[in-house]
N, C-alpha and C positions, 0 to 999 in steps of 0.2 A: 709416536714416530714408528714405535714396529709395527704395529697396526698397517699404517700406510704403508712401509715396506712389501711387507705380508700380501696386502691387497694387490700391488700395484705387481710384486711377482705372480701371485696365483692365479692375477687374470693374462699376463703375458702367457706364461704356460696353457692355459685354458683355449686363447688363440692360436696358440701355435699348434694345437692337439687338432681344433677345427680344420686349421689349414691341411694339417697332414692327412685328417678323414680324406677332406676334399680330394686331394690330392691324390688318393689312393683310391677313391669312387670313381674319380676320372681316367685311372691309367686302366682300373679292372674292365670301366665301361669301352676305352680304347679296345683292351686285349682281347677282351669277349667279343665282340664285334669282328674283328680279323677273325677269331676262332672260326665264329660261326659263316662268317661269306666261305670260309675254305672248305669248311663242310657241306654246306650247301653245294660249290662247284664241285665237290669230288661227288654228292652224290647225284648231279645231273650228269654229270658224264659217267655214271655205273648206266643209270636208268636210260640212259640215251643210247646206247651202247646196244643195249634188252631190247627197245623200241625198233632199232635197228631191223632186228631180227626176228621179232614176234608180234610189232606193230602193238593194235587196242588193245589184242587180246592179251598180252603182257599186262599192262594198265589194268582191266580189269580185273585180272586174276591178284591183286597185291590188296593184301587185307588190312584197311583202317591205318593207312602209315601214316607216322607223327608228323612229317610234313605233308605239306598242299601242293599236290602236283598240278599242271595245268599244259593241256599240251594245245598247241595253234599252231592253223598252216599257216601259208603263203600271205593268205588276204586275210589275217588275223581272225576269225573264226576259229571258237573254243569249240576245239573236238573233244576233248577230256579234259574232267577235274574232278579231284576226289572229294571234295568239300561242297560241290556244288552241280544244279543239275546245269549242263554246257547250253541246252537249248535256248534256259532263260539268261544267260550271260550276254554281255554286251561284248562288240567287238573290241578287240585288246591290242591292235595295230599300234595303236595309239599310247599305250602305257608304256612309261617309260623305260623299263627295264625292257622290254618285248622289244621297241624299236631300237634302242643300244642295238639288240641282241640281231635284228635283221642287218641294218649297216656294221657292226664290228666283230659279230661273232658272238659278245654275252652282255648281259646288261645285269645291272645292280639298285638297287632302288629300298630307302626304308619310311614307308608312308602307311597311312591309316584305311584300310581295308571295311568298305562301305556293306561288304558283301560278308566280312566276319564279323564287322564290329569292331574289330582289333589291329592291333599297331603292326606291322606285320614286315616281317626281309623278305624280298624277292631276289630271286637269281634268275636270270635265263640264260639258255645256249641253244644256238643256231646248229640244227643236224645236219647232215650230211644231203639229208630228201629237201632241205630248203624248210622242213617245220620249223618250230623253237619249243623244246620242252623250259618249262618257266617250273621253278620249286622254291617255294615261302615256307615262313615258321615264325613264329612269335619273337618277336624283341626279346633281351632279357633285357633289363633295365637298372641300373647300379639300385635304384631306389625299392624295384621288385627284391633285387641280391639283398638290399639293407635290408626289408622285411623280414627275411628268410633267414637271416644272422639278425636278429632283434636280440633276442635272449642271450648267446656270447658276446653281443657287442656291449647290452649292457651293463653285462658283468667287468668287461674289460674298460669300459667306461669309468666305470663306479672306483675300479683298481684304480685305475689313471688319475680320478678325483682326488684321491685319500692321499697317494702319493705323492699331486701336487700341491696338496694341503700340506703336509709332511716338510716334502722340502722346501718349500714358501717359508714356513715358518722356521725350519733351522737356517734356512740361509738369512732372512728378516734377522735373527736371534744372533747369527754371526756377523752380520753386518753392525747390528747397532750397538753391541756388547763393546765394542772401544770406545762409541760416543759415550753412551752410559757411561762409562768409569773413568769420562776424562774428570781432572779433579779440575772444577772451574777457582778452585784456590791458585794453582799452577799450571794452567794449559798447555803451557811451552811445551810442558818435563810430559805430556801424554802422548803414549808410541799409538798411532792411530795409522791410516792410511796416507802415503805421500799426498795424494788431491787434498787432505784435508788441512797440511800444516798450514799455507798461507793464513786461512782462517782462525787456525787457532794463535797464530801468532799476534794478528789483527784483534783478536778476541784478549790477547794478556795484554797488549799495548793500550786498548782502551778499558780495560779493568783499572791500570795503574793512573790513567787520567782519573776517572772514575774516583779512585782512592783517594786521589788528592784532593778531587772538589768534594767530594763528602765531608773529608779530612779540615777543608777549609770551613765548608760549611759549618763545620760543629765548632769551630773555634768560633765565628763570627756569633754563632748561637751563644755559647759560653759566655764572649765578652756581654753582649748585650742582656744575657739573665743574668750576669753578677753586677752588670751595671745597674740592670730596675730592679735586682732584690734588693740593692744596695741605696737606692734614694725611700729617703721622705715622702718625697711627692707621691701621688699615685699615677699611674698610666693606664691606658685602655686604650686597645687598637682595635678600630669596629670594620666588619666589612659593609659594600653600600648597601647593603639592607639591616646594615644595626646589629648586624649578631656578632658575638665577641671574641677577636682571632686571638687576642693576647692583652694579657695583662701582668701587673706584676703584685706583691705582696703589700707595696704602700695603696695601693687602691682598696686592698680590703679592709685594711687596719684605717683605711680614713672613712670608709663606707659604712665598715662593723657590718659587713657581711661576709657569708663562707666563701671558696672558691666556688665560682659558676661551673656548671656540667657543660660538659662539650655542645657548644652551637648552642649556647644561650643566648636570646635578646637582651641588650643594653637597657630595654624597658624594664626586663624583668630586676634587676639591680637594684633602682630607685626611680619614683613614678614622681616624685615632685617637681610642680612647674618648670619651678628654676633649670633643675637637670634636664625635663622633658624638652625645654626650647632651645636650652644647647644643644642637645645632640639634632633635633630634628634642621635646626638651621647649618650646622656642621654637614649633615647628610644631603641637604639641597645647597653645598658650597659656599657658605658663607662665615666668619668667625665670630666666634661670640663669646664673650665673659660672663659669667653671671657668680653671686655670690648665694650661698644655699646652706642650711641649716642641716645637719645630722649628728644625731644621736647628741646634740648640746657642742656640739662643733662649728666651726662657719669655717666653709670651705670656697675657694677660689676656683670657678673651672674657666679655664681656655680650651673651646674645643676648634679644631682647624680642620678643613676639609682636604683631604687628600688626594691628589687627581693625578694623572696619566694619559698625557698624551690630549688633553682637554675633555677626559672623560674621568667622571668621580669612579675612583675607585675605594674608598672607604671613611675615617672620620680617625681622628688621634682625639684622647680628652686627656689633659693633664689637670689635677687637682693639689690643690695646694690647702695646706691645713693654717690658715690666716686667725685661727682663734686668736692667739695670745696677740698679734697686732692689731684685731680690731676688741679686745681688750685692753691694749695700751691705747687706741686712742681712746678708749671710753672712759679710761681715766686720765687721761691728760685733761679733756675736756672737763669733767668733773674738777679736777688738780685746778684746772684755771678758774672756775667759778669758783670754790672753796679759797682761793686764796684773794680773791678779787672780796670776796665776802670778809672774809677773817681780816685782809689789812682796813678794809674798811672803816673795820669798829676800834680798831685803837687811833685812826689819823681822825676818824671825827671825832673822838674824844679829844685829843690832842688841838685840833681846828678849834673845838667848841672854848675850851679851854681860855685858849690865847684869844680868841675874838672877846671873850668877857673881860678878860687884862685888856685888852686894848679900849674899848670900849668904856677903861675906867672905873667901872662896874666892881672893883674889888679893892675892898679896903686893905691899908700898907699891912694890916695883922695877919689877912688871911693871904696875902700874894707866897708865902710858903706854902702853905697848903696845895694852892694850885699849881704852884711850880712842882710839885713834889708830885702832882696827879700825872700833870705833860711829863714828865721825868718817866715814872714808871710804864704809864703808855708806851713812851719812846723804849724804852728799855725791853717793854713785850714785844715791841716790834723790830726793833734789831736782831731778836733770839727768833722771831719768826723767821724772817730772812737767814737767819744764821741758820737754822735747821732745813729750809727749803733747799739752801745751796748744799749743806749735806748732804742730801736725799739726793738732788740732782747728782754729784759724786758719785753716791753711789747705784745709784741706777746706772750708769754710764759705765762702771767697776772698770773706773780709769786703774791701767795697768800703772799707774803714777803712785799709788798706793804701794808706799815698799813693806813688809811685811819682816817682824822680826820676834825674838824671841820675846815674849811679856809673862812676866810674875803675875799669873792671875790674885794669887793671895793681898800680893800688897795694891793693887788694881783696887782689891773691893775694902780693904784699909782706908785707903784716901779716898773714898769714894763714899764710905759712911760718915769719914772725917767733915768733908764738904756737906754733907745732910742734916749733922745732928742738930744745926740750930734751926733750922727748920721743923726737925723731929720734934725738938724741945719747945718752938712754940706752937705746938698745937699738939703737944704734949701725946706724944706717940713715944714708946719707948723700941728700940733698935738692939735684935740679937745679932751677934754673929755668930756661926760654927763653919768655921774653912779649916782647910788645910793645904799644905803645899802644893800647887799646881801650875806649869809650866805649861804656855800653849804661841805658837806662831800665829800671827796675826797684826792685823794696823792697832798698833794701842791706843791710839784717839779713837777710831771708831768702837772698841771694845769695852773703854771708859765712857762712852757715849749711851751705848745699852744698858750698862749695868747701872748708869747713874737715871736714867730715864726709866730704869724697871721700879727700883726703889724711889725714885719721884714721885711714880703715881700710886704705890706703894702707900707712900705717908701722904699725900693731897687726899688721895680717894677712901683716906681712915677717919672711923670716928676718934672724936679726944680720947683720950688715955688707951688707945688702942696698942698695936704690938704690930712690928713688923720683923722677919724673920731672913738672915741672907744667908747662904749654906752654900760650901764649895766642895764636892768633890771627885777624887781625883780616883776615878777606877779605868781597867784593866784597857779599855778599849773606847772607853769617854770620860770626858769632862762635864760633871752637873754643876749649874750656877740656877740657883732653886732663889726667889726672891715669892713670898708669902707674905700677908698681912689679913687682919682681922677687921678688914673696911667693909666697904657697900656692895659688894660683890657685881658681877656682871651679870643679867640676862641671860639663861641659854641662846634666846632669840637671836644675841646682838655680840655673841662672842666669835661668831666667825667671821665680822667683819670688824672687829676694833684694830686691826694693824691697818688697814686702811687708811689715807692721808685726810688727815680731818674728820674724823668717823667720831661722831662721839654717842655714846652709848644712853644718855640723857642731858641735854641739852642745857636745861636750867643746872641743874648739877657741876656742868662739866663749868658753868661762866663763874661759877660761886670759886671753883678750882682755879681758875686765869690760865688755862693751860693752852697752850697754839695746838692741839688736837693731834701733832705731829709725833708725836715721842714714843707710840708703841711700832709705828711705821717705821720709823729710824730704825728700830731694832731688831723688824723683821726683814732689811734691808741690809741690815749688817750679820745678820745670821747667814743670809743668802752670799753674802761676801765669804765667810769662814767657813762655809759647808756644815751650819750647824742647823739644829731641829728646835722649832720653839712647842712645848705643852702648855698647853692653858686648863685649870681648872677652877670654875667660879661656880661660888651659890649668893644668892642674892639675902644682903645681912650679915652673910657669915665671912665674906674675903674672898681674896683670889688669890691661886699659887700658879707660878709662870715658872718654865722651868727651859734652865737655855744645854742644849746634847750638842759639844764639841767632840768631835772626833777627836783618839788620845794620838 
């Protein structure tokens, strides 16, 4: 701005300096002009006066005068001139200063001399005998005068220059030194020029607009990043060429990728089909779902095209992390075959049974026998159902479950009390090592785990084997350790035996009559108590299960 200032004084000054040359070339070339016609007439009336009285011979006798004398009679014939010879002159009746000077007595005239070559004044005056003495002299010429002053004019120039640089730039420097230091914090409160307040007043009143929608602005920002830092979900807002205006923190954590660098492509993120056809049909306006595979994930995207005004201006993708639902149904569906399977085999036992009683087919000795078969069938399959509507329970972790103080100690008392003749016939002996511990919880479901640990405990032992139940009770958990010296697990098949029907060896598990249910139940009711189950199995040597209540 002082620049411009600067400029726009130092060329004002610069003009005005021209005008004033001007102006003063024109008065000198005025004045000089009057000078010289007065000189001229005074000095044809000296020389007229001489002529008078001495006639040529005056004329001749005047040596080299700086003017051009020219004397003419009557009938304009040049009698004398001292510049020139009169003989070869033309007659001069006719020039205008000459005829002036016959009708009014003197004539004046400033024209270009064919006969000098030069610009030249004429004067003439009418004598007294009827001649006319006529006296010229060179022009002076403001532009000859500027020549002749070159060297003081340009020194005086050059001063004039400096000066108007000078004060161009202090007055530029005093002019703009109040803008400079208005404080655009508080423009009102800056002492500056009266022309300027309006503006600066104008200037604080849309500052304070200004404030506020910034001010708004950052709120609406606020809400909306603590809104998407704060979902699950992930988001991604693309503009209509795909590259990524915003996103939030669940996009990455479901992507398992870093934050994108400013003006990344959407491609660059993840390149697999599934994502490549959302977004391309989101970007040519249409919606689309698809479900897509990452890092052992399955993810759900909705992407919707964004438009304005019926022109696309960008794409949203919402992703949703759908693992654990499309793992619930992969085991539901599983759950349903598994159990369509497992009831199978005891109603056809039970069918087979009774068609051979009805059939007659069994004599009155052995009709115990089979009664006693359909009996325990029926009885496996009551405990099957009885454990499925469990599990159902508790996967559902109906809040109907009232939860209250349970004696784990005497918990695992009656719980080996219920086992031991089973222990005893298949001749497994049962330690116990507990001690006093107190934990909240459903006590049916609790007696439910600890009796199904120790079930398979003594099912899955060889005879005279040992099964071991330990309880205790430290500073910040609850151990219930159930160990035995049976057939051990598989590494292979130990991370999936809490599974519903999972059985680790098939022939094995039918020799056991077990419904496949009972290590599920207990990773079902751990999940109920917030507790942690360890497994450790070698195969031959046992397994130890070990259930971490929080104290």
């Amino acid at each position: 701005m002082t620049k411009r200032i600067f400029r726009a004084i130092f060329g004002l000054t610069m003009v005005m300096m021209l005008a004033v040359i001007g102006l003063v070339f024109g008065m000198m070339n005025a004045y000089f002009s009057s000078e010289q016609r007065d000189d001229l007439r005074s000095q044809a009336v000296f020389i007229g006066a001489e002529i008078q009285d001495g006639g040529l011979a005056y004329l001749e006798k005047i040596q080299k005068p700086s003017q051009r004398i020219t004397w003419i009679d009557e009938s304009g014939t040049v009698l004398f001139d001292s510049k020139a010879n009169p003989q070869k002159m033309d007659n001069h009746k006719e020039r205008e200063e000459v005829a002036a000077a016959f009708e009014t007595g003197e004539g004046f005239s400033v024209r270009y001399s064919k006969t000098l070559s030069e610009k030249t004044v004429y004067y003439a005056l009418k004598l007294d005998d009827g001649t006319v003495l006529r006296i010229s002299d060179l022009t002076i010429s403001p532009i000859a005068l500027f020549f002749t002053m070159t060297q003081p004019l340009a020194i005086i120039l050059l001063l004039a220059i400096l000066f108007s640089v000078f004060l161009a730039f202090q007055t530029a420097k005093k002019i703009t030194k109040p803008i400079n230091d208005i404080d655009l914090e508080q423009p009102e409160l800056a002492v500056v020029y009266d022309e300027l307040a309006p503006l600066l007043r104008r200037i604080a009143v849309q500052k304070k607009q200004i404030h506020l929608q910034v001010r708004e602005l950052q709120c609406q920002k606020q809400e909306f990043d603590t809104i998407t830092s704060n979902m699950q979900e992930g988001l991604l807002v693309l503009d209509a060429h795909g590259d990524v205006l915003s996103y939030n923190i669940g996009a990455l954590h479901l992507m398992g990728i870093e934050a994108p660098r400013e003006k990344a492509n959407v491609f660059q993120l993840n390149r697999s089909e599934g994502f490549r056809c959302s977004v391309e049909a989101a970007l040519a306006g249409a919606h689309r779902e698809e479900k897509i595979q990452i890092g052992g994930k399955v993810c759900q995207i909705f992407a919707n095209p964004v438009l304005q005004e019926d022109t696309l201006a960008g794409a949203i993708l919402l992703l949703f992390d759908v693992t654990e639902r499309e793992e619930g149904e992969r085991l539901r569906r599983e759950f349903t075959a598994n159990v369509s399977h497992e009831l199978k085999t005891p109603l056809t036992s039970i069918s087979g049974f009774a068609e051979i009683m009805k059939n007659g087919m069994v004599h009155g000795d052995d009709v115990p026998r089979f009664a006693g078969k359909i009996y325990d069938e029926a009885q496996r399959l009551i405990q099957m159902v009885q454990d499925i509507i469990g599990l159902s329970k508790l996967d559902e972790k109906q809040n109907t479950m009232e939860k209250e103080s349970v004696d784990l100690e005497s918990l695992i008392q009656d719980t080996v009390r219920r086992l031991e003749p089973i222990a005893d016939k298949k001749g497994v002996a049962i330690a116990v090592n507990v001690e006093p511990a107190m934990i909240t919880g459903v006590k049916q479901v609790l007696q439910e785990m600890i009796y199904n640990l120790c079930d398979n405990a003594i099912r899955y032992n060889y005879e005279n084997g040992k099964v071991t139940i330990s309880l205790e009770n430290k500073e910040n958990e609850i151990l219930v350790t159930v160990s035995d010296t049976g057939m051990g697990i598989d590494p292979k098949h130990q991370a999936r035996v809490f599974e519903r029907f999972y059985r680790a060896n098939e022939s094995r598990s039918k020799e056991t009559e077990g419904t496949g249910l009972g290590l599920s139940i207990v990773k079902h009711g751990a999940m109920l108590h917030d507790a942690k189950i360890n497994l450790t199995s070698e195969l031959k040597k046992g397994t130890k299960i070990t259930l971490v209540f929080p104290n």
